[in-house]
C-alpha positions as a Markdown table, in Angstrom:
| # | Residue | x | y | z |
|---|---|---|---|---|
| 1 | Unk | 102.7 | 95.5 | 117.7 |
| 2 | Unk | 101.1 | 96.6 | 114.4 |
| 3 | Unk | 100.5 | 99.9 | 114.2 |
| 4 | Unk | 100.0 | 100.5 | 111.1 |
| 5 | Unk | 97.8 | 97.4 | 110.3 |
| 6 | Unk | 100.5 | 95.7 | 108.3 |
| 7 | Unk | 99.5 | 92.2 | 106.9 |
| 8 | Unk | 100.8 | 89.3 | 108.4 |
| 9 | Unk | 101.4 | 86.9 | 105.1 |
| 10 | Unk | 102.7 | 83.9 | 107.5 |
| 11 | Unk | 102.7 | 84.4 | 111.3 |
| 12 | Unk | 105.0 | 81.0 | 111.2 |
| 13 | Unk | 107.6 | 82.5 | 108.7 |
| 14 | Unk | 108.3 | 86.3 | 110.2 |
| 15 | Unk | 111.3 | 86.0 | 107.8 |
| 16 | Unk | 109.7 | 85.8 | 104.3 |
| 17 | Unk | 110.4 | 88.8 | 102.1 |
| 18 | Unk | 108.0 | 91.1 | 101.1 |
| 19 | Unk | 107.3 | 94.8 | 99.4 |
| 20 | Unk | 105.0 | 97.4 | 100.6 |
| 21 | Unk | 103.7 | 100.3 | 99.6 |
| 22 | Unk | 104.2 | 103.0 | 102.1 |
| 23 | Unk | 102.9 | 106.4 | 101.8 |
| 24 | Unk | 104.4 | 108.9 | 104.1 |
| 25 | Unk | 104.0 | 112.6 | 105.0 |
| 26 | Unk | 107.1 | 114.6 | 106.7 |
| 27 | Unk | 105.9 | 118.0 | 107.9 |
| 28 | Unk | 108.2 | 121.1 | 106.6 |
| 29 | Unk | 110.2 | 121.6 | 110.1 |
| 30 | Unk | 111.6 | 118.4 | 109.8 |
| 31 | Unk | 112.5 | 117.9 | 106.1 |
| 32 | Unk | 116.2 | 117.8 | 106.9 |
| 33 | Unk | 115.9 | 115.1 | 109.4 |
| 34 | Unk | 117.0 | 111.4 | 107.9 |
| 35 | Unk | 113.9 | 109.8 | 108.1 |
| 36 | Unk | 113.9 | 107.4 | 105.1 |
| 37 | Unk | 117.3 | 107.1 | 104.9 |
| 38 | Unk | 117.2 | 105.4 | 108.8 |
| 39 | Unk | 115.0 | 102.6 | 107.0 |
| 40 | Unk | 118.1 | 101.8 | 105.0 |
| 41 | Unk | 120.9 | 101.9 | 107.7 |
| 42 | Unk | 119.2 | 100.9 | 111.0 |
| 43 | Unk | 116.4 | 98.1 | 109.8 |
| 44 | Unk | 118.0 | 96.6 | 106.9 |
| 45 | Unk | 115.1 | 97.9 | 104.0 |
| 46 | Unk | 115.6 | 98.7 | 100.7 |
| 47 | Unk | 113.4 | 101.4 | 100.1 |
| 48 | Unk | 112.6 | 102.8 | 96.7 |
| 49 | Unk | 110.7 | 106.2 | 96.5 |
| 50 | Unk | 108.6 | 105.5 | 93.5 |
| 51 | Unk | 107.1 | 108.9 | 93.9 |
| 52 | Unk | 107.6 | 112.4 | 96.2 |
| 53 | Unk | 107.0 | 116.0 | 96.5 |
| 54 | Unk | 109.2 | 118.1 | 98.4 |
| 55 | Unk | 109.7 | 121.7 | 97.7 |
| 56 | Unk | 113.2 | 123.5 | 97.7 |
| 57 | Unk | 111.7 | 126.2 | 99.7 |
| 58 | Unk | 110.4 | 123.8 | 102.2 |
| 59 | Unk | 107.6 | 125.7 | 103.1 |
| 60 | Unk | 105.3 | 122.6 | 102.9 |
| 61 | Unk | 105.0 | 119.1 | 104.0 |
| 62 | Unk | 106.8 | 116.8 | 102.0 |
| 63 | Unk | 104.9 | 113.8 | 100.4 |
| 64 | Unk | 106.9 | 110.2 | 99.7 |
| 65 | Unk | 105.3 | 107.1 | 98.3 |
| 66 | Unk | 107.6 | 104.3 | 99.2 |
| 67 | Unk | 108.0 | 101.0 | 98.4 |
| 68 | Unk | 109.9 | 98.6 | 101.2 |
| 69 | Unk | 111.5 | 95.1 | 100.7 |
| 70 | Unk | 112.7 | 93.4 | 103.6 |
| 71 | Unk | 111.8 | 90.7 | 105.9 |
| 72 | Unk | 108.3 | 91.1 | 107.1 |
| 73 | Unk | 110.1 | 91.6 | 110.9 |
| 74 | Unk | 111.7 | 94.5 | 109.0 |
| 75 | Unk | 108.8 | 95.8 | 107.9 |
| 76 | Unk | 107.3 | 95.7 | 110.7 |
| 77 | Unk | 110.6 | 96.9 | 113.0 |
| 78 | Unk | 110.7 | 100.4 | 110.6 |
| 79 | Unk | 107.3 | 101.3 | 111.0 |
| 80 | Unk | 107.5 | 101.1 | 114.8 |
| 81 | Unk | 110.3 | 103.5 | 114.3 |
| 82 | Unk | 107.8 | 105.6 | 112.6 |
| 83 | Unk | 105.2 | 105.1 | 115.6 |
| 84 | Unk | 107.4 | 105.2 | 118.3 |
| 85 | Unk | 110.3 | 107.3 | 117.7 |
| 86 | Unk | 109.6 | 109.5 | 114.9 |
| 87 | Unk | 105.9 | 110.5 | 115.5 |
| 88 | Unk | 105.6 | 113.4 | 113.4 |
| 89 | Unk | 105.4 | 111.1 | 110.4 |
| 90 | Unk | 102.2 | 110.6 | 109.1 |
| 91 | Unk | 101.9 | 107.4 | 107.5 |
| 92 | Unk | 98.7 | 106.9 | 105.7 |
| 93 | Unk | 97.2 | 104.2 | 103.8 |
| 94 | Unk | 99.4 | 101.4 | 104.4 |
| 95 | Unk | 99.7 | 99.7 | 100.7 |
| 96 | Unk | 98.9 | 95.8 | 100.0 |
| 97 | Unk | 102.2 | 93.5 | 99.8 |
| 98 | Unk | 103.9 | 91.3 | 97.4 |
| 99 | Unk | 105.9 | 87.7 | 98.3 |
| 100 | Unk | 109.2 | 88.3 | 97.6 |
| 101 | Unk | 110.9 | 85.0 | 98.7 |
């Protein structure tokens, strides 16, 4: 599954690292829920927000730019988090990659 049209660098080497720009949009009633932070603990990314927007008030949707390193399986396992579990996140955009490894 590739729902969010990531690229496939080598279909042979799922384990090659790469980064990847990630925009993402959390809507206000959840901006208390660990959504980035899961990327971390439960798929093994390290994520760096190279940009965001979330108001103290919380009275809008909250805007990250991330960038994720990992194993392309990685990549691709958090996003289907995203898809499947947390569907209120919008993901837009999906960035181009680097090689990593």
């Amino acid at each position: 599954m590739n729902p969010y049209n990531v690229p496939k660098i080598d279909s042979e080497s799922p384990e090659r690292a790469i980064a990847l720009r990630v925009p993402v949009r959390v809507p206000k009633s959840y901006h208390r829920e660990p959504v980035i932070s899961k990327l971390r603990t439960d798929y093994g990314l390290d994520v760096t927000i190279s940009a965001a927007m979330l108001g103290a008030s919380g009275h809008e949707d909250g805007w990250f730019d991330l960038i994720l390193n990992g194993q392309q399986s990685q990549i691709q396992s958090g996003l289907a988090y995203f898809n499947e579990t947390v569907s209120w996140v919008s993901i837009e955009n999906v960035g181009s990659y680097v090689l990593l490894s």
